[in-house]
N, C-alpha and C positions, 0 to 999 in steps of 0.2 A: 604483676604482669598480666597483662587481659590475655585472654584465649583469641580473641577478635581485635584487628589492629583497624580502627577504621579512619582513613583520610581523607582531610577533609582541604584541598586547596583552594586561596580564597586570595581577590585580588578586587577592592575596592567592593564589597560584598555587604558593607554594613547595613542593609533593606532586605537583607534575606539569611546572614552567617545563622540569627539566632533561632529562625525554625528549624533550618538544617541540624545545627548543633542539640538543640532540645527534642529531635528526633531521636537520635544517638542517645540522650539520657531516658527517653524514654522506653528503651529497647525492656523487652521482658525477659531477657536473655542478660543481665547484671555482666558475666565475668567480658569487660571490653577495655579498650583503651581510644580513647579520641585521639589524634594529630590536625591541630590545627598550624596550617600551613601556610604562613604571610606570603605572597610571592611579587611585593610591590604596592601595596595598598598606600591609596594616601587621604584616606578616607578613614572615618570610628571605627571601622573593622576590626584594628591589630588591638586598639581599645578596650570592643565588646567580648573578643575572646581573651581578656589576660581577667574581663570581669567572670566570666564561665569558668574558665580554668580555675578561678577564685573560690567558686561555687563546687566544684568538685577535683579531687585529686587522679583521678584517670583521665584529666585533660591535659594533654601536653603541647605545649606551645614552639613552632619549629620557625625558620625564617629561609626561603631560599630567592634566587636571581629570578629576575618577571619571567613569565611563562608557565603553563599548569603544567607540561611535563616535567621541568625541573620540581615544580612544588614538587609533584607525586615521586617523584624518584627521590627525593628528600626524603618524604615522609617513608617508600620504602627502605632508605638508608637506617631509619631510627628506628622501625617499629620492631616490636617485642615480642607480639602476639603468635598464635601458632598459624593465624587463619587472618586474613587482611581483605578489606571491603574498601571502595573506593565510591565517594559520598562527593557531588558537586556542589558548591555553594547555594546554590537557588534549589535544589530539589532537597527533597525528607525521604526518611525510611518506616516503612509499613511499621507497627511497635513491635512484631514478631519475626521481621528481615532475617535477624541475626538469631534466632530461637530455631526459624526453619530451619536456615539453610545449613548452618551450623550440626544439627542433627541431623540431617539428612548426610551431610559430608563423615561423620561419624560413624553410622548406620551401613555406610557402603565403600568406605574406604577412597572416594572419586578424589581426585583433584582440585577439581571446582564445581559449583553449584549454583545455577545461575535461575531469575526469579522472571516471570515478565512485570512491565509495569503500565502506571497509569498516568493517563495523559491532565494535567493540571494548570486549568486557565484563570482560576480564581484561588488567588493565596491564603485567602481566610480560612480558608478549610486546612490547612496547614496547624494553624495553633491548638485545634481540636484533637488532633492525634488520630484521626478516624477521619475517611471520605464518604459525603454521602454520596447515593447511588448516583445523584445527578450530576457529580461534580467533579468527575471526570469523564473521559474518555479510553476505552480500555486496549491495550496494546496484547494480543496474543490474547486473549482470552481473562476469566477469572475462575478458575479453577482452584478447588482446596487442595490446601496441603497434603502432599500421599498421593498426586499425580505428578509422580515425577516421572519421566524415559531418560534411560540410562543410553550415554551417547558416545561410540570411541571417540578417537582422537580424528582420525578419519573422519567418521560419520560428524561430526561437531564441523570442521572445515566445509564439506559437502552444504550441511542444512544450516549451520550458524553463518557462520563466517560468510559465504558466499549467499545463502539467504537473507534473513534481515537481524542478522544477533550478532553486532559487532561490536557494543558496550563492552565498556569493563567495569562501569556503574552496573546494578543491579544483580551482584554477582560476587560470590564471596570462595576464595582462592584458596589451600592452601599454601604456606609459605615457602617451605622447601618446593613446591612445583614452581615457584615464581623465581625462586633462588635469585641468582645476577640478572635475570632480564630485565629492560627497562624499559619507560620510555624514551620512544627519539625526539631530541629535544630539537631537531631542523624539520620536524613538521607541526604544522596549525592544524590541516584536517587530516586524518587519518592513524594517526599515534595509537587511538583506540585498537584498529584493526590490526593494526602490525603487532605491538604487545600481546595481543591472544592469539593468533597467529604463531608466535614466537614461541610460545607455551607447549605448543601442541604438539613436538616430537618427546617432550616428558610429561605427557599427560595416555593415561592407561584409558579413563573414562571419566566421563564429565555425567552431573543429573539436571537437569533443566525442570522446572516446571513454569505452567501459563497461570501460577496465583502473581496478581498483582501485586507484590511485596514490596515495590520503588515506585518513588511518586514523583516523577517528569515534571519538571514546571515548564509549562508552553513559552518562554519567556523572549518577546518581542525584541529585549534588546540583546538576544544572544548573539555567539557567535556565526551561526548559518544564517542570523534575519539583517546582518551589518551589510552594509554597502563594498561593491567591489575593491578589492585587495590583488593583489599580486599572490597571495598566500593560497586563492581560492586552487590556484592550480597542483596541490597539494595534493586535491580529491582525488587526480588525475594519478597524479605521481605514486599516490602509498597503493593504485592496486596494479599499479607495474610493477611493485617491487616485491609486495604481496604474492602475485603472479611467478616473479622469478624466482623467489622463496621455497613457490610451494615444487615448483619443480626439482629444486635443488634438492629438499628433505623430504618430498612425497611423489619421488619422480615418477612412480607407475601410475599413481593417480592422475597426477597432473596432466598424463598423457590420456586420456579418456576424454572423448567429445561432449559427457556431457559437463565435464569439468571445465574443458577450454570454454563451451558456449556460456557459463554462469561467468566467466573471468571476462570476457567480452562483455555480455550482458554489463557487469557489476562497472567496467571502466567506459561504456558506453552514457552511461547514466551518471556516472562523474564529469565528463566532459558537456555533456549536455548542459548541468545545472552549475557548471561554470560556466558556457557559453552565457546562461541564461543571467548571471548575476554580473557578466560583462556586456549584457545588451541593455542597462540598468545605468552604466556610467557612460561620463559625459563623452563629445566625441575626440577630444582629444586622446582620454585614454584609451579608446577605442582604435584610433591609428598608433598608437604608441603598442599595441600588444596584437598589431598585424600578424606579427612573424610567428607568435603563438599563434593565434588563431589559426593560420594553415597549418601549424601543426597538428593542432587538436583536430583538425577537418581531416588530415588525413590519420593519423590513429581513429577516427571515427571511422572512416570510409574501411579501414583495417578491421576491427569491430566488426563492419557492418557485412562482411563477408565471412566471417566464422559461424559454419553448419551451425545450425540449431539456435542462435545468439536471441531471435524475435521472440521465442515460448517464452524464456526470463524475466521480458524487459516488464515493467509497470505498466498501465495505461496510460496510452497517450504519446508515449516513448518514439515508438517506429514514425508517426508524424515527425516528430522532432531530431529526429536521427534524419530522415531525407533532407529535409528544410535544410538543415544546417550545413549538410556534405553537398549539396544542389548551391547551397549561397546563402552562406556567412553572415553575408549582408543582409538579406532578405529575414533571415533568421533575428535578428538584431533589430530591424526595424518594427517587426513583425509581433515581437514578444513587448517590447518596449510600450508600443500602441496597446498591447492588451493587460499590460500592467499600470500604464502611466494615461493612458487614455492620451487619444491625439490632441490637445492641446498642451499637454507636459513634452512631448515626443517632439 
């Protein structure tokens, strides 16, 4: 039985399962188990990991219904381990991921322990085990191991959750804090946020550090670079629910202005960059999701009146928050012409 249960769900992946997977065996941290997690492949993938699992006996081979939260809720159905990490098909693990964080969870007794990572535009650096300096981009800093800040549960919702740490990639849990929770399998974007979110009324203290340990593949054909879906409104939807969540189980917090203003800020900036991947599709779908769009115009325009909401936002934002609550339209044409240039437009 591995100490470390790492999952790995994977759907039509076979151009990327085997770095990911040869990460995991690369770990210098030995005591693990891999779950490799078909969740609809129709591609060499279900192939290439029955030849790895071939290759070593802590690889276990699972199969669940399409969709990554089903895979992941599979693989947490089976795993063994004491301690579970959640590994995406197109990205790798630092060779020391699981050596860190693993010891640091030990060392302190936390819940979870979460890694920053690197942003990765060239995959070749992948079969090496090692990034050079120039081949990424670094998220949170690169800080060595033994800077970690120790974070309540509180403190984690306030600076993760609502700042910019809503993974559950890069981040090693463990398992009795994860117990029954899952993921929700009716959302596409947001599953991430809600699942740690969900954690946080039995979590005492999390340790976080800014060493790159997870290696990010920038990868064009993911799911935030696809073209409009009906799903994008998802972003919208997990920090409504997120929001009521946190009031229900951290009600005095919740109540705090500058709580409400990051909750605003956080669903202001989901609505936006759904506007934005709806001013992308053609104009039928465009009259076809009217009746959304005044909605999201006015939960923006709601948003856009909660004290304090502007300090949060990213650059750039408060433009695109008038634009949008002034006319929809304007926003749509406006974006379109600066993505597709006026002759796609």
């Amino acid at each position: 039985m591995g100490t470390c249960s790492v999952i790995i769900p994977y759907c039509d992946a076979a151009g990327t399962l085997r770095d990911a997977a040869e990460s995991v065996l690369r770990q210098v941290d030995p005591d693990w188990e891999l779950l490799l997690v078909d969740n609809g492949s129709q591609d060499e993938g279900p192939a290439l990991a029955s030849e790895l699992a071939a290759r070593d006996e802590r690889i276990r081979l699972l199969t669940s219904e399409k969709g990554v939260s089903r895979a992941r809720n599979r693989g947490l159905d089976a795993a063994r381990g004491e301690y579970v990490a959640f590994l995406d098909a197109d990205d790798a693990l630092h060779p020391e991921f699981l050596a860190v964080l693993r010891k640091e969870l030990e060392r302190t007794g936390a819940d979870f322990a979460g890694s920053g990572f690197a942003i990765v535009r060239d995959r070749s650096v992948f079969s090496a085990g090692e990034l050079p300096a120039e081949g990424a981009a670094g998220q949170d800093g690169a800080d060595r191991a033994g800077s970690f800040q120790e974070l309540t549960a509180k403190a984690f919702l306030r600076e993760g959750i609502l700042g910019n740490d809503t993974r559950v990639w890069s981040k090693l849990f463990r398992r009795e804090t994860v117990a029954d929770t899952r993921f929700r399998e009716d959302l596409t974007i947001g599953e991430d946020t809600l699942f740690v979110l969900e954690l946080l009324p039995r979590v005492r203290k999390a340790e976080v550090t800014r060493e790159m340990l997870y290696w990010y593949y920038d990868n064009p054909g993911g799911a935030m670079n696809r073209p409009f879906a009906e799903s994008y409104f998802d972003q919208v939807r997990c920090w409504q629910e997120a929001e009521r969540f946190t009031e229900e189980q951290f009600h005095a917090l919740a109540g705090e202005p500058e709580i409400r203003a990051r909750f605003a800020a956080r669903q202001a900036v989901g609505i936006c960059l759904t506007a934005s991947k709806l001013a992308l599709a053609d104009a039928e779908t465009r009259r076809r999701m009217a009746d959304r769009t005044e909605q999201m115009r006015g939960l923006l325009r709601s948003c856009a009146r909660t004290p304090g909401m502007e300090q949060y936002l990213p650059a750039g934002y408060r433009q695109k928050i008038r634009l949008f609550t002034g006319s929809p339209a304007l926003y749509f044409a406006a974006y379109g012409l600066w993505k597709r240039g006026p002759r796609q437009w």
